[in-house]
C-alpha positions in Angstrom: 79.4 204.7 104.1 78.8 201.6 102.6 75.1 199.6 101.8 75.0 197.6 105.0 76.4 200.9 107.0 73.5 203.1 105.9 70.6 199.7 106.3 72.3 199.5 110.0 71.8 202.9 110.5 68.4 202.7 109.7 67.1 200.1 111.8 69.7 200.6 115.1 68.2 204.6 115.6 68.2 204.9 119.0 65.1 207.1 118.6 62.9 204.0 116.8 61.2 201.3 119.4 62.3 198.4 118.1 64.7 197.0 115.2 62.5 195.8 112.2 64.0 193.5 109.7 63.1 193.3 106.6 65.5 191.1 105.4 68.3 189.1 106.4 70.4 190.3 109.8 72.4 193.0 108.2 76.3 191.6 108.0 75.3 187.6 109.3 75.9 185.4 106.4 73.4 182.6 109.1 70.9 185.2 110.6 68.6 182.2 111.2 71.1 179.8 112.7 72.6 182.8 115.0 69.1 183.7 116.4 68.1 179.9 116.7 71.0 179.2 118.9 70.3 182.4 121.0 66.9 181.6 121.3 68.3 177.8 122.5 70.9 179.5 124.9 68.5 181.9 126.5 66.3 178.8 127.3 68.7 177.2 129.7 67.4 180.0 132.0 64.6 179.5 134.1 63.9 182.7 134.8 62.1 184.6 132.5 62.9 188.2 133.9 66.6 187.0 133.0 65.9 185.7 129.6 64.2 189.5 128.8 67.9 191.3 130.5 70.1 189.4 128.4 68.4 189.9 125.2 67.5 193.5 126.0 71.4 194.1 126.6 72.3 192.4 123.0 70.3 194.4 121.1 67.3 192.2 120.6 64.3 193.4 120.4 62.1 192.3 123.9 58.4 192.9 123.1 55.8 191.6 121.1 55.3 193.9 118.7 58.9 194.6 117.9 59.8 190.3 117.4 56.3 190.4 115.2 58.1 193.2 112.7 60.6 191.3 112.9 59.4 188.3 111.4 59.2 190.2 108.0 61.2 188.0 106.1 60.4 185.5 103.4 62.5 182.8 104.8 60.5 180.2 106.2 63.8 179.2 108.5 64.3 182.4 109.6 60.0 182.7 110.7 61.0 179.1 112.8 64.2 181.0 114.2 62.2 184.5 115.3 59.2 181.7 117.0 61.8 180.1 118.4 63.3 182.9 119.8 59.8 184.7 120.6 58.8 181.4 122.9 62.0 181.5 124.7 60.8 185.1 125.9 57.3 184.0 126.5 56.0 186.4 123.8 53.3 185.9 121.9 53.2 186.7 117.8 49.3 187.1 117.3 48.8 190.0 115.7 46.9 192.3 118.3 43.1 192.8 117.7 41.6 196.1 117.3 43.0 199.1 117.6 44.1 200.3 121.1 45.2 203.9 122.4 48.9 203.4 123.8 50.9 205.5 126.0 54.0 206.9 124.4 57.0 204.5 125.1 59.6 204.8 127.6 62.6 206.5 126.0 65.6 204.2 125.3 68.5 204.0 126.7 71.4 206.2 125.7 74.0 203.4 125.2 71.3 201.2 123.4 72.8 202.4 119.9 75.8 200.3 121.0 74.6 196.9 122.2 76.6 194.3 120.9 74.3 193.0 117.9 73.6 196.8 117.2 77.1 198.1 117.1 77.9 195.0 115.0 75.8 195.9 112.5 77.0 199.2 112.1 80.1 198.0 111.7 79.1 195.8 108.5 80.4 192.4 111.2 79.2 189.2 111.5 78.8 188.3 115.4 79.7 184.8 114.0 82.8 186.3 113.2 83.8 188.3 115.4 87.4 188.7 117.0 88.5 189.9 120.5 90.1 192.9 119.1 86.7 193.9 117.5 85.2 193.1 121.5 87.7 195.8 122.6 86.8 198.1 120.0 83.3 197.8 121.0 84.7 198.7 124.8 86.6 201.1 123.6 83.9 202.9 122.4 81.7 201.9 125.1 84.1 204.2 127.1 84.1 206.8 124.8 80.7 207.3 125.6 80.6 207.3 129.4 79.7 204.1 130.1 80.4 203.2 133.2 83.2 200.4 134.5 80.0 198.4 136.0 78.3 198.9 132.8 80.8 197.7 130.1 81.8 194.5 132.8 78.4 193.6 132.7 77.1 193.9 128.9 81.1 192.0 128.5 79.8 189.2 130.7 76.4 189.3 128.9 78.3 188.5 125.5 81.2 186.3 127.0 78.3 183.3 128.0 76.5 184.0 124.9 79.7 183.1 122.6 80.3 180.2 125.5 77.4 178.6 124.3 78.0 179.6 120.0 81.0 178.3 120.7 80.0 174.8 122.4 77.6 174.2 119.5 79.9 175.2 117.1 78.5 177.8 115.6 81.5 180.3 116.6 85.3 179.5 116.4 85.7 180.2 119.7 85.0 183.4 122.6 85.9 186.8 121.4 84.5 187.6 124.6 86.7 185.9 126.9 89.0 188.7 127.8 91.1 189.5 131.1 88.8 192.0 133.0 91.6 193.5 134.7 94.1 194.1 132.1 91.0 196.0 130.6 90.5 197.9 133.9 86.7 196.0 134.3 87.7 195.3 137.9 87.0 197.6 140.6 89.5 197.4 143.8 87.1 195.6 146.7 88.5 198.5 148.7 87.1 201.6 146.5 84.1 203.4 147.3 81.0 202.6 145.4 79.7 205.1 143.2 75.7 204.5 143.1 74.6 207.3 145.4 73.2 206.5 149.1 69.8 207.6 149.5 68.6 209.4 153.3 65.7 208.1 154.8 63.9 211.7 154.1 65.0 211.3 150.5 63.3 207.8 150.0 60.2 209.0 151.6 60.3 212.1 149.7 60.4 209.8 146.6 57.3 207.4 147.6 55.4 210.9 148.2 56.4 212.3 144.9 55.0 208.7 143.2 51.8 208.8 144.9 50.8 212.3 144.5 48.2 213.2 142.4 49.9 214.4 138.6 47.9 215.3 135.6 46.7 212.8 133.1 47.3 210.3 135.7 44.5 208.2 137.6 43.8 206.5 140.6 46.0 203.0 139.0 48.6 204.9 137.6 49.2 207.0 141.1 49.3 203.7 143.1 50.9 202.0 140.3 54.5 204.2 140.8 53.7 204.0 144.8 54.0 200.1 144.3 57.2 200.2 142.1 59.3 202.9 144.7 57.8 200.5 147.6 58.9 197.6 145.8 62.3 199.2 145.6 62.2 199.7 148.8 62.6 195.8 149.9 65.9 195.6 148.5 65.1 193.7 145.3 66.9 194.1 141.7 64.4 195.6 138.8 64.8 192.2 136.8 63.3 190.5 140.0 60.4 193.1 140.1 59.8 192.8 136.4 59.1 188.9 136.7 56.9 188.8 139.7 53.6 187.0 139.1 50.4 187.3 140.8 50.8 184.1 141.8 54.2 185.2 143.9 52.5 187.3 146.5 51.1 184.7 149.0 50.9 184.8 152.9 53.4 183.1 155.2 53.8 182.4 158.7 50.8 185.6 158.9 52.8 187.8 156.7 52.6 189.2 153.5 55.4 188.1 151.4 56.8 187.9 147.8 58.4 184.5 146.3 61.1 186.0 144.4 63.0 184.4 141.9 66.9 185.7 141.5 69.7 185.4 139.9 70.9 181.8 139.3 67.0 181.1 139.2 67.3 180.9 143.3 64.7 181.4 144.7 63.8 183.5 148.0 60.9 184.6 150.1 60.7 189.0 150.7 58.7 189.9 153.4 56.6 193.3 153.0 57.4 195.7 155.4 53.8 198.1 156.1 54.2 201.0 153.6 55.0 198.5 150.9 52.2 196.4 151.9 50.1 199.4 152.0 51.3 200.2 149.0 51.1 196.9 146.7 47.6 195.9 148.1 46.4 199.7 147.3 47.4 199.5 143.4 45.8 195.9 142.9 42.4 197.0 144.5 42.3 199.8 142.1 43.9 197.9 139.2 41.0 194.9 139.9 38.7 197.3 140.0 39.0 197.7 136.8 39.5 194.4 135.1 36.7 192.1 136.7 35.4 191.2 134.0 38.8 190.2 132.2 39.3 188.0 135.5 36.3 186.0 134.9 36.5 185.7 131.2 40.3 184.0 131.8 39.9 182.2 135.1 41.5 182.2 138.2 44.6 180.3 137.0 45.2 182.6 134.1 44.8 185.7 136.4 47.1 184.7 139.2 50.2 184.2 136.3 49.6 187.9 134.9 52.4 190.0 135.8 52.4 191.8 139.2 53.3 194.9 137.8 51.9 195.4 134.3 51.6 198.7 132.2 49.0 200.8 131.2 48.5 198.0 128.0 48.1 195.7 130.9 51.9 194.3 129.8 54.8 192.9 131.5 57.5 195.9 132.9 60.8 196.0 130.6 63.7 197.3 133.0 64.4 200.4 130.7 60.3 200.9 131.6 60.8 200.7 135.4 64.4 202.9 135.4 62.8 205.4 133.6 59.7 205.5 135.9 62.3 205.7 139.0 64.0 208.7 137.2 61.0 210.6 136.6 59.2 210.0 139.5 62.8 212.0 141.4 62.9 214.3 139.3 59.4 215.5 139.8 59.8 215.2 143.8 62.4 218.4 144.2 63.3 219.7 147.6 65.0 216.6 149.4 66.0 214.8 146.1 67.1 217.9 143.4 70.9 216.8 144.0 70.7 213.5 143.5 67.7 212.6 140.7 69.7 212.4 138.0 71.7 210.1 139.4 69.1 208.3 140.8 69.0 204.0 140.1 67.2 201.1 140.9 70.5 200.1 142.7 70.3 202.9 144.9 67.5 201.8 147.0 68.9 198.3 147.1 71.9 199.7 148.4 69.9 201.9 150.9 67.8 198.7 152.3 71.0 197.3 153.1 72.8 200.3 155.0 69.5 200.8 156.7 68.8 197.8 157.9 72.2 197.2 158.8 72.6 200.7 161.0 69.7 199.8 162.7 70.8 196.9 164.2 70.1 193.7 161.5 72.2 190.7 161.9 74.4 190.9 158.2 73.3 187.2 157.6 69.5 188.1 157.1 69.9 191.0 155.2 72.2 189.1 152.8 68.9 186.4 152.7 66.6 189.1 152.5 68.2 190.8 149.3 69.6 187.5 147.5 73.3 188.1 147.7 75.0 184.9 146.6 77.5 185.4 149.7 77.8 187.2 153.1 81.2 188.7 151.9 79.3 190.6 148.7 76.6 192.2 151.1 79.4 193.4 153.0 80.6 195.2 150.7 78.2 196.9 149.8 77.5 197.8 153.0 81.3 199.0 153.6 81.5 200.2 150.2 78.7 202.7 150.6 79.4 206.2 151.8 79.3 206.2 155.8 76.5 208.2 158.0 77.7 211.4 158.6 77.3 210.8 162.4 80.6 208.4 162.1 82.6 210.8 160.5 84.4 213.0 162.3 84.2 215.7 159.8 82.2 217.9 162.2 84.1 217.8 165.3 86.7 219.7 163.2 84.1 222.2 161.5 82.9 222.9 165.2 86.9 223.4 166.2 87.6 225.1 163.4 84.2 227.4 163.9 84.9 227.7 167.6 88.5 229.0 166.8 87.3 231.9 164.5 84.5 232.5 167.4 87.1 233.2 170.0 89.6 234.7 167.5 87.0 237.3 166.7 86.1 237.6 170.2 89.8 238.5 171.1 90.2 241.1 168.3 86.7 242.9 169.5 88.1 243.5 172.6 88.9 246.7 174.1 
């Protein structure tokens, strides 16, 4: 294992919270006028929530404490690059004062070892110079480690608009990333069956209970805080959505209580609360006000109305590893209903399972497309076709009650004197 092998190893360990430097980017001959130009490219998005994904799914570190190690270099271009980069996610690099009890953090994700700028580094690679054979290498392996299709098309589409960009500017030769997503099997047939599980209306409500119910070492906020998050679910919207609500984005409309949601594509949408979500998001803000009154009057009201919607127990913004890994936990702990299905439970699941409900219970396809943000009517279709039917239009038990009343009057027959 060579130098820059074992310094990768070191600082891409799954297990750590962050990536310190403390030096140049292990392999990048311009670590400085890499992360500059990332920092640039992640600022043509206007939503924030989006800026986080992206560099959460390269490998870069997303919170403040991680960018502030980070910074420990004694390069005054590459301190200018990590600002940069730091502003573009809204992050602030004052050093926190005083010291503060935190929460343990979420666990990481199990494919996080292999984000791009990660698994480049353990390779000893420049991203700068990077080929399209190394790209399927890295989806090779990707595979190798059970990472789904969606998965590896995604975190692929993730790097393909990044080099777009490096290469635009120059700074890269050209797109390793711009590869035939069929010929690499990224493409699922629009007639196959989805494979994020669809949830029962017992089984969601057997999740919101679990959330809710009172759990050791947690209070009043954190109880109401995981009721808000399933409810939130609930409405159909994507954990990148939830994670950059603001304060400011719960208003009331034509007498209703409703989110402004900001989506993909930075388009933006109004989400209507349905009661238990209401109930739900009003009940976790009265007991999280509660509590910072006096933080609301030292900042003002503007300050107070942009803080997060969600924040953690550090009063934070919500990462999307944070939120998944709250989902997970909370259906794990709820048994009964949901023991066959936690594990693979997914934030995706209840946005699929707002848009079989509502359709099965009567909802024109055109509003819930509007209502969940889907760029076309055809896509909400599909999900909706996609998902595994209601067993009452199957016809599966009409032939278990044939096949049951067969053996009835078969061992009827045979009993017979």
């Amino acid at each position: 294992m060579s130098d820059i092998e074992r310094v990768a190893d070191d600082r891409i360990d799954a297990r750590k919270t962050g990536w310190p430097l403390e030096g140049p980017w292990p392999g990048v001959v311009d670590p400085a006028g890499l992360l500059g130009e990332i920092a640039e490219w992640l600022g043509a998005y206007g939503n924030a929530g989006t800026r986080r994904t992206y560099a959460e799914g390269l490998g870069l570190p997303v919170g403040a404490a991680d960018v502030r190690e980070w910074v420990g270099h004694d390069d005054p271009a590459w301190a200018h690059a990590v600002l940069r980069y730091a502003t573009a996610l809204g992050l602030s690099l004052q050093p926190v004062s005083g010291q503060r009890r935190l929460p343990p953090p979420a666990p990481r994700g199990r494919l996080r070892h292999l984000h791009w700028f990660r698994w480049c580094a353990h390779q000893g690679l420049d991203p700068l110079r990077a080929r399209s054979t190394d790209v399927k290498t890295w989806l090779a392996r990707l595979s190798g480690e059970g990472a789904a299709v969606t998965t590896r098309d995604r975190m692929l589409a993730t790097v393909k608009a990044l080099y777009t960009h490096l290469a635009d500017v120059g700074l890269a030769a050209g797109n390793p990333a711009a590869l035939d997503r069929r010929r690499l099997g990224l493409v699922v047939a629009r007639d196959s069956t989805t494979s994020t599980v669809t949830l029962t209306i017992r089984q969601v409500q057997a999740l919101y209970a679990a959330a809710v119910a009172p759990r050791r070492g947690a209070g009043p906020v954190d109880t109401t805080r995981a009721g808000a998050v399933v409810a939130l679910f609930t409405l159909g919207l994507r954990v990148s959505e939830i994670c950059g609500l603001d304060r400011a984005d719960l208003h009331v409309t034509r007498g209703r209580r409703a989110l402004r949601v900001t989506g993909k594509g930075g388009k933006i949408r109004i989400v209507y609360l349905h009661e238990l979500a209401d109930n739900a998001l009003m009940d976790y803000l009265h007991h999280r006000d509660s509590r910072s009154t006096e933080v609301v009057r030292s900042q003002g009201q503007a300050a107070w109305r942009s803080q997060p919607l969600l924040t953690t127990r550090t009063g934070n913004r919500y990462q999307r590893q944070a939120l998944w890994q709250l989902l997970r936990r909370t259906a794990g702990s709820a048994g009964g209903t949901l023991r066959d299905v936690a594990d693979a439970m997914h934030p995706h699941a209840l946005r699929h399972f707002y848009v079989t409900t509502a359709v099965e219970a009567g909802a024109e396809m055109v509003h819930v497309q509007a209502d969940v943000g889907h760029s076309s009517l055809d896509t909400t279709e599909q999900v909706y076709n996609h998902a595994a039917r209601d067993p009452a239009r199957s016809a599966a038990d009409l032939v278990g009650r044939a096949l049951l009343a067969t053996e009835d009057a078969e061992g009827t027959a045979r009993s017979s004197p």
